[in-house]
C-alpha positions in Angstrom: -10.1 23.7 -18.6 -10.4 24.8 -14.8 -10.8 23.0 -11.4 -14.5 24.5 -9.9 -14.6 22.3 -6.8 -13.1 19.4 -5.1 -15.4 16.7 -2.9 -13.5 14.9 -0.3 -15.4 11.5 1.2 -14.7 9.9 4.2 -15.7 5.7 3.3 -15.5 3.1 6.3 -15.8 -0.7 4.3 -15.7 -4.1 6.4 -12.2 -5.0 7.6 -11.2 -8.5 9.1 -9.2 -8.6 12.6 -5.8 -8.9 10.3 -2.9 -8.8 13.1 0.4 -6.4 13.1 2.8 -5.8 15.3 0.7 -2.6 16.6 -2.3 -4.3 17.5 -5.0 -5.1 15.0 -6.9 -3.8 11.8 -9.8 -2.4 13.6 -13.6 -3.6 11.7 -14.1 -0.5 9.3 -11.0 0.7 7.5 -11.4 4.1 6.5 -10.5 5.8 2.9 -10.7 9.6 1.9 -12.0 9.4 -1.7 -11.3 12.5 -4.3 -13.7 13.8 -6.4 -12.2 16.8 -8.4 -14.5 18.9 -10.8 -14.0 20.9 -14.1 -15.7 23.4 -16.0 -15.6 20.7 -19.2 -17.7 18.1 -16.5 -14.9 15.8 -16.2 -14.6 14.5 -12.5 -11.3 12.8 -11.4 -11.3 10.4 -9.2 -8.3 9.8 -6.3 -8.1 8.2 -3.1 -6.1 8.5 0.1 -5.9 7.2 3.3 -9.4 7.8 5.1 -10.5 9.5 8.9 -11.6 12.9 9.2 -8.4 14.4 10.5 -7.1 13.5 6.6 -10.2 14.9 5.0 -9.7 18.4 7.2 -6.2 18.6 5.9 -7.4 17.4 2.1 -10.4 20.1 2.6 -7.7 22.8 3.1 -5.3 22.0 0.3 -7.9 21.7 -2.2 -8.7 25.6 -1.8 -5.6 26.1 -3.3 -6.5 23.9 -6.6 -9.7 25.8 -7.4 -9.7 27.8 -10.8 -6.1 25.8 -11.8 -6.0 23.9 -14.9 -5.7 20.0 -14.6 -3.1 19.9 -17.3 -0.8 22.1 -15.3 0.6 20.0 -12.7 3.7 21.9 -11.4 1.4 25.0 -11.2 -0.9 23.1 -8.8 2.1 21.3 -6.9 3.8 25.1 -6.1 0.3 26.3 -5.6 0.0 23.7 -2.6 3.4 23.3 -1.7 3.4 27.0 -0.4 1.0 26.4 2.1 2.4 26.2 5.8 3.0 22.5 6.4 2.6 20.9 3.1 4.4 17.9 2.2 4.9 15.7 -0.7 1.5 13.3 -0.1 -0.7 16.6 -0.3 -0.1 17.0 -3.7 -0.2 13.3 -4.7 -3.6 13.6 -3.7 -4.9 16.2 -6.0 -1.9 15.0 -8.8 -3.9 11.5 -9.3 -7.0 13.1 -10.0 -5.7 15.5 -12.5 -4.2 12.5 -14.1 -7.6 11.1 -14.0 -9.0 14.2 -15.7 -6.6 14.6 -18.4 -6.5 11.0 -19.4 -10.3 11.3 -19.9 -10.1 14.9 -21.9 -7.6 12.8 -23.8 -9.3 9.5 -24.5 -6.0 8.0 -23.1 -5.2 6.0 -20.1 -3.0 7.8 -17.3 -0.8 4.9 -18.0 0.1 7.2 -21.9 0.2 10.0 -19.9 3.5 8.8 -17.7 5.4 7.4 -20.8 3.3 4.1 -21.7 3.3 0.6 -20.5 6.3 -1.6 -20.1 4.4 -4.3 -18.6 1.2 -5.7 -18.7 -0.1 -7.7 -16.5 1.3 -6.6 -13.6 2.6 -8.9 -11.2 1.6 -8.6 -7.4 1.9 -10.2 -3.9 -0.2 -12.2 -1.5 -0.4 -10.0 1.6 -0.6 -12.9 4.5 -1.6 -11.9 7.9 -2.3 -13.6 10.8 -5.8 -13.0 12.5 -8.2 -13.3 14.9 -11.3 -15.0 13.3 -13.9 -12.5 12.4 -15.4 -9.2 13.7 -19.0 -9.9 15.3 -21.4 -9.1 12.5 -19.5 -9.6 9.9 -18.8 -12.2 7.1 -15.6 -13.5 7.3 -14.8 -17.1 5.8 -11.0 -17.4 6.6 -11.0 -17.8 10.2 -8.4 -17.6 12.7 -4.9 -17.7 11.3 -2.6 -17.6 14.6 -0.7 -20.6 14.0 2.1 -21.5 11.5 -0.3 -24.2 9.9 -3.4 -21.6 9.4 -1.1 -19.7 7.9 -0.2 -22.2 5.2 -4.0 -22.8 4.6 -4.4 -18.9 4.6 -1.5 -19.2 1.5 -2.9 -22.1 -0.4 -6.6 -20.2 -0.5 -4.5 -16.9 -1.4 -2.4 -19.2 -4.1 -5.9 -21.1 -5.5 -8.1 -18.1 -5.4 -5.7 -15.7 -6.9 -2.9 -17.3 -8.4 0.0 -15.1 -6.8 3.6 -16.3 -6.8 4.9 -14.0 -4.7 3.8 -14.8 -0.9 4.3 -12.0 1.6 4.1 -12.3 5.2 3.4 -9.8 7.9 5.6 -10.2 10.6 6.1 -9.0 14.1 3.2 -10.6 15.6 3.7 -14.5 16.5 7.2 -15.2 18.2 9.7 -14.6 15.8 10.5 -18.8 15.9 7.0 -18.9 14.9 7.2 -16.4 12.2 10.7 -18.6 10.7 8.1 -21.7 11.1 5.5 -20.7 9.3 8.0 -19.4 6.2 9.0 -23.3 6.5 5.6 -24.8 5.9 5.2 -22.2 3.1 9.0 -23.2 1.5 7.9 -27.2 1.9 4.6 -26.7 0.6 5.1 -24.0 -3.0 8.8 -25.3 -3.4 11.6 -23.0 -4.4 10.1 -21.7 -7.6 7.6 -19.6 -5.1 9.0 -16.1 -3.6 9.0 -15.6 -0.1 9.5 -12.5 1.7 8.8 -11.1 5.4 7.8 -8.0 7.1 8.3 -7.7 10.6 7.3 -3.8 10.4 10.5 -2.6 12.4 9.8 -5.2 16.0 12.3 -6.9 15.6 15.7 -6.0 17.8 18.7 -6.0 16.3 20.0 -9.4 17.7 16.5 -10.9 16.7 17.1 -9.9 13.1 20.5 -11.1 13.0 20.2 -14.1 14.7 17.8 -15.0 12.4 19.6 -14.2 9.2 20.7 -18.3 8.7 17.5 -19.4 8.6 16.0 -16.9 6.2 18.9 -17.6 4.2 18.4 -21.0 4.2 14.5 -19.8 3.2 15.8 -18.0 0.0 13.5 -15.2 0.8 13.1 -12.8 -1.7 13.6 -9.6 0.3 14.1 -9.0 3.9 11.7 -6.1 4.8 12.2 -3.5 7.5 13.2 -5.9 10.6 14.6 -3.5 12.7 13.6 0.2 13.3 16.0 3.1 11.3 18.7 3.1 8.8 21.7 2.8 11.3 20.3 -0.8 12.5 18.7 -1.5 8.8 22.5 -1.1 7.5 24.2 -3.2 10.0 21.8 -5.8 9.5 22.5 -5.4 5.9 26.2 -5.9 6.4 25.6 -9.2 8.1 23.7 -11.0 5.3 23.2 -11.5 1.0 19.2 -11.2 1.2 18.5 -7.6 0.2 16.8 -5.3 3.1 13.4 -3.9 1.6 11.9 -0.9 3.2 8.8 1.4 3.5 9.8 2.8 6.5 13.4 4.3 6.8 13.6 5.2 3.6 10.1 7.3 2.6 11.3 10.4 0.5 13.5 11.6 -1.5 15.6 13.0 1.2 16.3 10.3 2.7 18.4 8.7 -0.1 21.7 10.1 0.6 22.3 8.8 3.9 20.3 5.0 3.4 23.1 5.1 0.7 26.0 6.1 2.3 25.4 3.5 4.9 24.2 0.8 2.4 21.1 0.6 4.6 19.1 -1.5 1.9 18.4 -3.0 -1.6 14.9 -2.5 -2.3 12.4 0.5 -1.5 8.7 0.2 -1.9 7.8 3.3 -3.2 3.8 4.5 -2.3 2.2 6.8 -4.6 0.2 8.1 -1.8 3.4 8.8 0.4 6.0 9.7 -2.2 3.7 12.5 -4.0 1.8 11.0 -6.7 2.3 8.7 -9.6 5.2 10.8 -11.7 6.7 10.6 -8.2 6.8 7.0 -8.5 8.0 7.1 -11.7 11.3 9.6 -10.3 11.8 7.2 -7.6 12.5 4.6 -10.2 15.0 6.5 -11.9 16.6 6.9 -8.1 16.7 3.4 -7.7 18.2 2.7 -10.7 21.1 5.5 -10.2 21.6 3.9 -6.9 21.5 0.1 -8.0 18.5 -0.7 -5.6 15.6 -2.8 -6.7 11.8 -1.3 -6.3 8.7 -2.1 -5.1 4.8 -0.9 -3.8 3.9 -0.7 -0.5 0.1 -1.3 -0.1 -2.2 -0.2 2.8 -5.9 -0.9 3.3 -7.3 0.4 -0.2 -10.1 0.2 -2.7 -10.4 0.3 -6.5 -9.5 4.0 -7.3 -6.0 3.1 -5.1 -5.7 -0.4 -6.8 -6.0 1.2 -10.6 -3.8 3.4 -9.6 -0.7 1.4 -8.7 -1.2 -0.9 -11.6 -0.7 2.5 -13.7 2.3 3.3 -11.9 4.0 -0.3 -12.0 2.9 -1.0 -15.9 5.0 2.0 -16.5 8.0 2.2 -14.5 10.7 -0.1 -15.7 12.6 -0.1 -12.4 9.9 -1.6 -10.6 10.8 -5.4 -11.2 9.4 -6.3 -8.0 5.6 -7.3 -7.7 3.9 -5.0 -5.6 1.9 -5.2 -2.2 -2.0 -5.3 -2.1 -4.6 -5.6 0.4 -7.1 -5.5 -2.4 -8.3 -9.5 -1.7 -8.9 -8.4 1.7 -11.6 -5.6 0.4 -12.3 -6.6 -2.9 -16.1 -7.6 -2.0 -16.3 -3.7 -0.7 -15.0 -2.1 -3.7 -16.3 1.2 -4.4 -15.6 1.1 -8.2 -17.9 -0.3 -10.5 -15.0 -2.7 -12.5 -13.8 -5.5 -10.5 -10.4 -6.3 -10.7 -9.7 -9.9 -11.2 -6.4 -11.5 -10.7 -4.9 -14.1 -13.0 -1.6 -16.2 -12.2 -1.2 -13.4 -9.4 -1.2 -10.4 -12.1 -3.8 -7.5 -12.9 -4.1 -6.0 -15.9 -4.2 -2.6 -16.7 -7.3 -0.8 -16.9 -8.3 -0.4 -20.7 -10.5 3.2 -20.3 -9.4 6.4 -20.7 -7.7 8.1 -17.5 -7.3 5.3 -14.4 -10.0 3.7 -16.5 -12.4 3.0 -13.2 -15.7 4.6 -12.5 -17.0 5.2 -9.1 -20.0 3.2 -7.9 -22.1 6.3 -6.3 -24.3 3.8 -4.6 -21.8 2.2 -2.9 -20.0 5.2 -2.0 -22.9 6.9 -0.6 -23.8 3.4 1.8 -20.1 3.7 3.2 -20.1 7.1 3.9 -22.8 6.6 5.6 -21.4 4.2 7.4 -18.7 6.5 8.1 -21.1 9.1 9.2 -22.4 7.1 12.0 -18.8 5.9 13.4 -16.8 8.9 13.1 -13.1 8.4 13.7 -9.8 10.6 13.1 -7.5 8.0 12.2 -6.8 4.1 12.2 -6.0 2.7 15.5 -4.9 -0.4 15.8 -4.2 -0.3 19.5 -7.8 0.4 21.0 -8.8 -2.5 18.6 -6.6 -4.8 19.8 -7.6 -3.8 23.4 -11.0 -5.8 22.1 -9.2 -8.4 22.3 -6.5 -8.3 24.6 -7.4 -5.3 27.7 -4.3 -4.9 28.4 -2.5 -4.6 25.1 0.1 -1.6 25.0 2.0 -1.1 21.9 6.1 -1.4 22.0 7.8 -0.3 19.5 10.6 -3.3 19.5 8.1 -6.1 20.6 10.8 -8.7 20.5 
């Protein structure tokens, strides 16, 4: 079996204002979706973060794939490893599509492929952000959320709808008295058998995240993700307190494992398939973690069906990965470009029964996005220019308090 062509698709779906420390999600989020081609007329799908500066750098790397076989995977990684500038996340973004394509060939899921499951269903979070109320023109039925009380209303629809156990909140955007409020209401309100955890994406100062160690002890959070910004600060903040420090930002490859563990910069990483360089990636970073005694987790961006199916593969079979993982999916699920719906129950997903990622793409709907894409071109995500909607004068800081 050979690869004969790659198609690279830039998708804008509907996004609500959700808020973050940078500014705001802006009202399209964009996704690069993979389509790799055979000989045999098996197509894998993958999906990446989406703009057309992504899709240019995708388009480039996938010259060097053409001709390969699927089934060899470390031929393909040297293949596009050799190219000037190539990191880790450009191969992911082929590798998840090969998976794709041998699972298929196969009749087995990609889930066989990396050692079988170990779990099933697969627990995730709530992703809770505060927001502005809606974008004009578009449906959007859970209003502002800027208070500590929306918030709890925002959690009780997440908790009804969905059924999640795990409540995570994005931080860094209401006073940080008002962040340690609203994880209050949600402690009063679920009780103690309901995990807590909060993300202040690196805003925090160093004397805000200490000073508000007591109280999220008091909380019982979960995790303490990413307060402050580097693994100097993350370990000294870790030295102060027994809730572990989570991260997705100072600790994002492999080589930065030595030095967040000489300085016992944290406890849990959430590991990104996207990121870390695919799903067998994942599944090495799990055996890291459990060399080093850290827990693991996912980190979750803006992303669709191909992305979701995905990360349930890669936490139904890495053992290491106790904690349940991030997802935005509620946020797009009504957008989905995949033609199965994923439907949580008790705050869990299972995994997808069909051969490869066991999702098939939704041409139709892929096409109308694209389109939409088309007509509102855009290199990247910016947050800052949509928050300036909003606020004129907004300028992003990277400690904002």
């Amino acid at each position: 079996m050979k690869i004969t062509a790659v198609n690279i698709t830039v998708v804008a779906v509907p996004d609500p204002p959700l808020r973050n420390c940078n500014g705001v999600h802006e009202p399209y989020a964009l996704r690069n979706i993979l389509q790799v081609y055979t000989d045999e007329g098996i197509v894998g799908l993958g999906e990446m973060p989406g703009g057309m500066a992504l899709k240019r750098r995708l388009d480039a790397f996938a010259q060097a794939i053409i001709g390969l076989d699927p089934f060899h995977l470390e031929v393909l990684r040297q293949h596009i490893m050799a190219l000037p500038g190539a990191r880790a996340r450009d191969y992911g973004a082929f590798e998840v599509p090969c998976l794709d394509i041998q699972g298929k060939a196969l009749n087995r899921s990609v889930a066989d492929l990396l050692g079988g499951v170990v779990r099933n269903p697969v627990p995730f979070s709530a992703y809770l952000f505060y927001k502005f109320e809606r974008y004009e023109g578009q449906e959007d039925d859970w209003g502002e959320v800027l208070t500590p009380a929306a918030m709890l209303g925002e959690a009780q629809r997440f908790v009804e709808r969905y059924g999640f156990k795990t409540l995570k909140l994005k931080g860094g955007v209401l006073p940080p008295e008002e962040e340690i409020r609203t994880l209050r209401l949600l402690r009063e309100h679920f009780g103690p058998d309901y995990r807590l955890r909060i993300d202040p994406n690196a805003s925090w100062s160093l004397e805000t995240a200490l000073k508000w160690i007591p109280a999220l002890e008091e909380l019982e959070i979960e995790y303490y993700e990413d307060p402050v910004a580097g693994q100097e600060a993350m370990a000294e903040v870790q030295k102060r307190t027994r809730l572990p420090l989570a991260t997705n930002m100072c600790v994002t490859e492999f080589a930065h494992f030595p030095s967040a563990v000489r300085l016992g910069a944290v406890r849990v990483i959430l590991g990104d398939h996207h990121g870390w360089g695919g799903l067998w990636a994942m599944k090495t970073l799990g055996h890291y973690c459990e060399t080093f005694g850290l827990g693991m987790s996912q980190h979750s961006n803006t992303h669709l069906g191909i992305s979701m199916a995905a990360m349930i593969h890669a936490a139904a079979t890495t053992p290491q990965l106790t904690y349940a993982s991030d997802t935005h999916y509620p946020w797009q699920e009504r957008y989905d470009i995949v033609q199965e719906r994923f439907t949580f129950k008790d705050g869990c997903l299972e995994v997808p029964p069909g051969p490869g990622l066991g999702v098939t793409l939704d041409e139709d709907r892929l096409r109308h996005y694209a389109e939409i894409a088309a007509g509102r071109p855009s290199e990247a995500r910016n947050d800052v220019e949509a928050m300036r909607r909003f606020i004129p004068d907004w300028e992003p800081r990277r400690v904002r308090w």
